[in-house]
C-alpha positions in Angstrom: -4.8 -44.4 7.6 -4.0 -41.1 6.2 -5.4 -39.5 9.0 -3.3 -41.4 11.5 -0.2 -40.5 9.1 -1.1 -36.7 9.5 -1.4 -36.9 13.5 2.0 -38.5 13.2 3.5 -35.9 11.7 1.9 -33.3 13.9 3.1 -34.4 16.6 6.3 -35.4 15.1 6.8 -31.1 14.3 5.4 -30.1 17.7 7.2 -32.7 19.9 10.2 -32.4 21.8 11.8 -29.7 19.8 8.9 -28.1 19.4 9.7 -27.4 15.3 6.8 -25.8 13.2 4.2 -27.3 10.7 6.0 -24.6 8.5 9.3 -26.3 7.6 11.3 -22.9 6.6 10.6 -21.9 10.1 12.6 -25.1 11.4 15.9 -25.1 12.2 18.7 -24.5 15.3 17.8 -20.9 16.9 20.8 -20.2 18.7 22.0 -16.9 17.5 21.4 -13.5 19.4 22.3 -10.2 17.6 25.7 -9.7 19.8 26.6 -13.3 18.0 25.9 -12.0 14.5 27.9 -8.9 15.1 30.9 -10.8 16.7 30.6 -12.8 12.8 30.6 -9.9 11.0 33.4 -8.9 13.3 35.3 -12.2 12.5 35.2 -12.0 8.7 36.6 -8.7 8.8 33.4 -6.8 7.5 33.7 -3.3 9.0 31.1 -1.6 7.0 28.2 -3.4 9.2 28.2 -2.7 12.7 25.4 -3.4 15.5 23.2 -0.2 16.9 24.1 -0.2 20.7 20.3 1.2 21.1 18.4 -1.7 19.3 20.4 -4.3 21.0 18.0 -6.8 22.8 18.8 -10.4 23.9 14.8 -11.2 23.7 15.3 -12.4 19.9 17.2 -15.2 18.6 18.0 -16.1 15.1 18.7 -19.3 12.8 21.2 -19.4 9.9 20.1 -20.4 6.9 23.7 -21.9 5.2 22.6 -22.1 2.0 22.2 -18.5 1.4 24.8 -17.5 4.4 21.2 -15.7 5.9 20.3 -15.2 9.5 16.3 -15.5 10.3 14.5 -14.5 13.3 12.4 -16.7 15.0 8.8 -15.9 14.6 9.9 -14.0 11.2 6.3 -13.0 10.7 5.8 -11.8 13.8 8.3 -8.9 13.6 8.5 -5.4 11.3 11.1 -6.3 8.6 11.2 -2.3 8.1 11.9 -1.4 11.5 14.4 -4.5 11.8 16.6 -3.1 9.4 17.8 -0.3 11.3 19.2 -3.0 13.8 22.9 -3.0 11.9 24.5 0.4 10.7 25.7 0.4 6.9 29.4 2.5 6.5 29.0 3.6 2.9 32.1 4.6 2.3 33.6 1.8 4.2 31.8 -0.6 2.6 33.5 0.5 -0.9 36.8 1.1 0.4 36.4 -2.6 1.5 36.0 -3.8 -2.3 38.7 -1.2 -3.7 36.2 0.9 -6.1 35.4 4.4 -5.4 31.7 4.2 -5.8 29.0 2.3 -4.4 27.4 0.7 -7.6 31.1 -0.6 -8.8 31.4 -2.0 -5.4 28.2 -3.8 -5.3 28.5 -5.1 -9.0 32.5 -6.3 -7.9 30.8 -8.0 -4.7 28.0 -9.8 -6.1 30.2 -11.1 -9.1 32.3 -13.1 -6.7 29.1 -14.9 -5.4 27.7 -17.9 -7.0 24.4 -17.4 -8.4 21.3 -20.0 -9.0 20.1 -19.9 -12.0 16.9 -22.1 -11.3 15.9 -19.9 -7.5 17.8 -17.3 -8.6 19.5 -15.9 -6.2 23.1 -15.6 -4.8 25.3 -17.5 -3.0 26.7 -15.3 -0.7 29.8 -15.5 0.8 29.7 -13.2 3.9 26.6 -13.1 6.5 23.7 -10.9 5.9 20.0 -10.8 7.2 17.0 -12.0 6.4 15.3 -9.0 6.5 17.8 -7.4 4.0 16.1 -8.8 0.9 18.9 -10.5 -0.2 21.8 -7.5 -0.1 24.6 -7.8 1.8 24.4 -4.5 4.1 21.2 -2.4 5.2 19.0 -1.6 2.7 19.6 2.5 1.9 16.5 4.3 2.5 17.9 8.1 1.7 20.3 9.0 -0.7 21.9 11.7 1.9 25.5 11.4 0.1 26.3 13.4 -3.6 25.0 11.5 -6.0 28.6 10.6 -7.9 29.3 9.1 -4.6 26.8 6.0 -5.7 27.5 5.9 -9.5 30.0 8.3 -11.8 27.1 8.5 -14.0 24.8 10.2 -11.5 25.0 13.8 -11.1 22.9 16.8 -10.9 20.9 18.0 -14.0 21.7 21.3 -15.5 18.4 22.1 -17.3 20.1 25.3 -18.7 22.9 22.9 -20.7 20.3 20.0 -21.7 19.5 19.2 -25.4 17.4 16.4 -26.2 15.0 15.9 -29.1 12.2 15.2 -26.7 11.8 19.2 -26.3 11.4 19.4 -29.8 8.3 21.1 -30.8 7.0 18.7 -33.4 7.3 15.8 -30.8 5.0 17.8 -28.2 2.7 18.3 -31.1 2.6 14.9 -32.0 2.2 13.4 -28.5 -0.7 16.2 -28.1 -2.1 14.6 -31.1 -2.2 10.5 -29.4 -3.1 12.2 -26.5 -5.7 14.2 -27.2 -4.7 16.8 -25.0 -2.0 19.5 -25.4 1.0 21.3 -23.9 0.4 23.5 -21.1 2.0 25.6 -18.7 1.2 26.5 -15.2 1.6 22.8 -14.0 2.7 21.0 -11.0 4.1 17.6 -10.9 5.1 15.5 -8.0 6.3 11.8 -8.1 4.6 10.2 -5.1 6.5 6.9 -4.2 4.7 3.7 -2.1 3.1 5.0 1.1 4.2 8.6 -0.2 0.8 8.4 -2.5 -1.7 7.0 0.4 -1.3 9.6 2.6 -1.3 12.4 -0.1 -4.6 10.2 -1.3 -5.6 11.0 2.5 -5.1 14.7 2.4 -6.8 15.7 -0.7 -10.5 13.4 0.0 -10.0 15.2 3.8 -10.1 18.6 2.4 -12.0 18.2 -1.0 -15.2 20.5 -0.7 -17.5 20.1 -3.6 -16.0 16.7 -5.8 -14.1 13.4 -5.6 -13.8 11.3 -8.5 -11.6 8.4 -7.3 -10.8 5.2 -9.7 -8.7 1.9 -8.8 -8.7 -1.2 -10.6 -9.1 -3.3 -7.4 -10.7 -1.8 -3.7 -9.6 -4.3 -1.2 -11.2 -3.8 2.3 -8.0 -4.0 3.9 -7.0 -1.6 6.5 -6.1 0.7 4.1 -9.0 0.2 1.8 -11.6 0.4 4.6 -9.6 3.6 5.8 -10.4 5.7 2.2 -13.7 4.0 2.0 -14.8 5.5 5.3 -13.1 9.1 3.9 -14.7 8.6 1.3 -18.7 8.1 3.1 -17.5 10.6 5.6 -17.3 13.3 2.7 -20.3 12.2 0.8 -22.5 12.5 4.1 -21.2 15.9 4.3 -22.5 17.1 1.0 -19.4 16.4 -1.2 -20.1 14.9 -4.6 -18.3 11.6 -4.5 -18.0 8.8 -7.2 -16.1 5.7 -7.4 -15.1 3.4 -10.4 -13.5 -0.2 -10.1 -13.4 -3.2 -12.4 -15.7 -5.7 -12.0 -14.9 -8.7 -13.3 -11.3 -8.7 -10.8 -12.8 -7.4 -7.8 -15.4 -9.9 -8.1 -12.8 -12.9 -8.6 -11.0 -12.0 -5.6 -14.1 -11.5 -3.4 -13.2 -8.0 -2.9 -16.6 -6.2 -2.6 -16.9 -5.5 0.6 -15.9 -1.9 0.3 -17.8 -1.0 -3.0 -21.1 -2.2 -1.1 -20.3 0.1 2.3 -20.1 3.1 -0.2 -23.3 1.8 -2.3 -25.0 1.4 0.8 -24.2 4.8 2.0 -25.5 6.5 -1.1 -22.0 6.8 -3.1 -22.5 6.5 -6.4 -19.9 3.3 -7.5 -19.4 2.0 -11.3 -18.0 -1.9 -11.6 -17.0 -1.8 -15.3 -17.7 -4.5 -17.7 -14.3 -4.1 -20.0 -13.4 -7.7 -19.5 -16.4 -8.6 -21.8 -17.0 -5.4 -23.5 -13.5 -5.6 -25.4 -14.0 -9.3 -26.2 -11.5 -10.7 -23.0 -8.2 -8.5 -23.9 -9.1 -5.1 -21.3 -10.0 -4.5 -17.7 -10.8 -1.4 -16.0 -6.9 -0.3 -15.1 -7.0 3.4 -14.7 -6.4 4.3 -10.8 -7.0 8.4 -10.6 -8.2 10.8 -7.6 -9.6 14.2 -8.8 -10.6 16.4 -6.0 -12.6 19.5 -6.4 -11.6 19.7 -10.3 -8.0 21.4 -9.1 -5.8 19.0 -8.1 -5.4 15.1 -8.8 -3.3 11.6 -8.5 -2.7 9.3 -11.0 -0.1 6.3 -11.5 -0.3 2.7 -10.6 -0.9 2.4 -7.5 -4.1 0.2 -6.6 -6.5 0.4 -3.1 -4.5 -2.5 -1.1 -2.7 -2.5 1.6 0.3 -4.1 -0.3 0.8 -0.7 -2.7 -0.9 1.8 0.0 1.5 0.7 3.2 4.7 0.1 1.3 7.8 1.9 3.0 10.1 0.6 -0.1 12.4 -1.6 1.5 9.7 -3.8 3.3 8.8 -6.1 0.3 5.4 -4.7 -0.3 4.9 -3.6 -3.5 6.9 -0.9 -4.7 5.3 1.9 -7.4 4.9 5.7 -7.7 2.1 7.9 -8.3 1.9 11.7 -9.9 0.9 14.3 -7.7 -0.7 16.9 -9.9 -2.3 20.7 -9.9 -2.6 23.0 -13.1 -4.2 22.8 -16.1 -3.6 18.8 -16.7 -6.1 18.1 -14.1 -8.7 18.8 -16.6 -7.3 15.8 -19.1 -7.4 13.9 -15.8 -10.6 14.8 -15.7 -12.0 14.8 -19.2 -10.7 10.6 -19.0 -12.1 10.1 -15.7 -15.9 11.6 -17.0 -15.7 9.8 -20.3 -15.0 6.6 -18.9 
């Protein structure tokens, strides 16, 4: 009986209308993107117009009422990245529009007009927007290409030569040199490496390390990504480089994500699976991710070997974290952590 109940409904979703087994992908597809810019048109908002050179009538869209929210058909089908550059965003125009004269008063007058759900939290809106947006209103902003005051009075550029702040005290350096265990040094270079920013610098440095790679991640998924530095990775150890590779254990083997560490094991790389879990009674796993090439230049942050945090271009909900570029002295902390764990 529950059987026939489940043919029932199969061919109840794939009958006449031809609707989904995935109910959010349901719904009246009538829209093409000449209709969503006539709306935006029609309600006056001048701030969002349509790219004439992305303009295609081969995709259709839904609108989803309850968040005011237009979805593609297919939505998994498509780059959400690439479909974002579809509309324009008019800065300026947009915060002429709610009378403020930067962007962050504009957006925080917008969204307090909107209704806001305190149980799916999310808001109301009141004018159209995309799917693909993430829940703004506009675009998302990839580069900040205007003055900084132009987005919030409070930003504005740094004047190192006016700045006085107790955290360049001496005694503080001293003291955080103390937890550390290491100390202030000079000759260093630092370089915040956002999302995908990170993967391909991870890229560079295994491609032209010549004598060492020490590379650490708390999880190595075989993704695309993962299988792409594990393949560096064997590549440079059949060349002579000295490569070594340390993951936790106990979360790689929950997730069933060994497929890599045994492709490098296999090829003679040298790969750690820490036992923290259990070796600090339940409260620790293996969380340090690090790459130290050649003892001279390293990266170190949060970002983790999958393709979530390796292939994130920030505004394509993937994960979104940075990573420190660095080359001085401080590698050889880096180092010193890296060879004692």
């Amino acid at each position: 009986m529950k059987l026939s109940w489940a043919i029932l409904f199969l061919v109840a979703c794939i009958g006449a209308n031809a609707q989904s087994i995935f109910i959010p992908e349901n719904g009246s597809y009538r829209f093409d993107l000449k209709d969503i810019a006539e709306e935006f048109s029609n309600q006056n908002i001048t701030y969002i117009t349509l790219d004439p050179t992305k303009l295609s009538d081969a995709v259709v869209y839904k609108l989803d009422s309850k968040r005011n929210e237009y979805q593609i058909k297919n939505w998994y089908q498509y780059d959400w990245y690439l479909m974002q550059d579809w509309f324009l965003f008019d800065l300026d125009s947009f915060v002429k529009s709610q009378k403020k004269t930067t962007f962050n008063d504009a957006k925080r007058k917008q969204y307090s007009a909107f209704a806001f759900d305190h149980k799916k939290f999310f808001h109301a809106k009141t004018v159209p927007a995309m799917k693909e947006w993430g829940g703004l209103t506009h675009p998302p902003i990839k580069k900040l290409d205007l003055p900084l005051e132009r987005y919030d009075a409070q930003f504005s550029p740094i004047d190192y030569a006016k700045i006085s702040s107790p955290y360049f005290s001496a005694s503080l350096q001293e003291e955080i040199d103390g937890a550390s265990k290491s100390e202030l040094t000079f000759g260093n270079k630092v370089l915040p490496l956002a999302d995908n920013e990170a993967y391909q610098k991870k890229k560079m440095l295994i491609e032209n390390a010549k004598e060492s790679i020490l590379f650490s991640s708390l999880v190595f998924v075989c993704d695309k990504s993962g299988r792409e530095i594990a393949d560096l990775l064997i590549k440079k150890h059949l060349e002579g480089v000295d490569v070594k590779v340390i993951t936790d254990a106990i979360i790689n083997k929950t997730l069933a994500n060994l497929d890599c560490t045994r492709l490098m094991r296999a090829a003679g790389i040298e790969v750690v699976l820490t036992k923290d879990f259990f070796q600090h009674k339940k409260r620790a796993i293996y969380h340090s991710k690090t790459l130290i090439t050649d003892f001279s230049e390293a990266i170190a942050g949060g970002q983790n070997m999958v393709d979530a945090d390796n292939l994130s271009r920030g505004t394509d909900f993937m994960n979104r974290d940075v990573d420190l570029y660095m080359k001085g002295p401080m590698v050889n902390d880096v180092s010193r952590q890296f060879i004692d764990n």
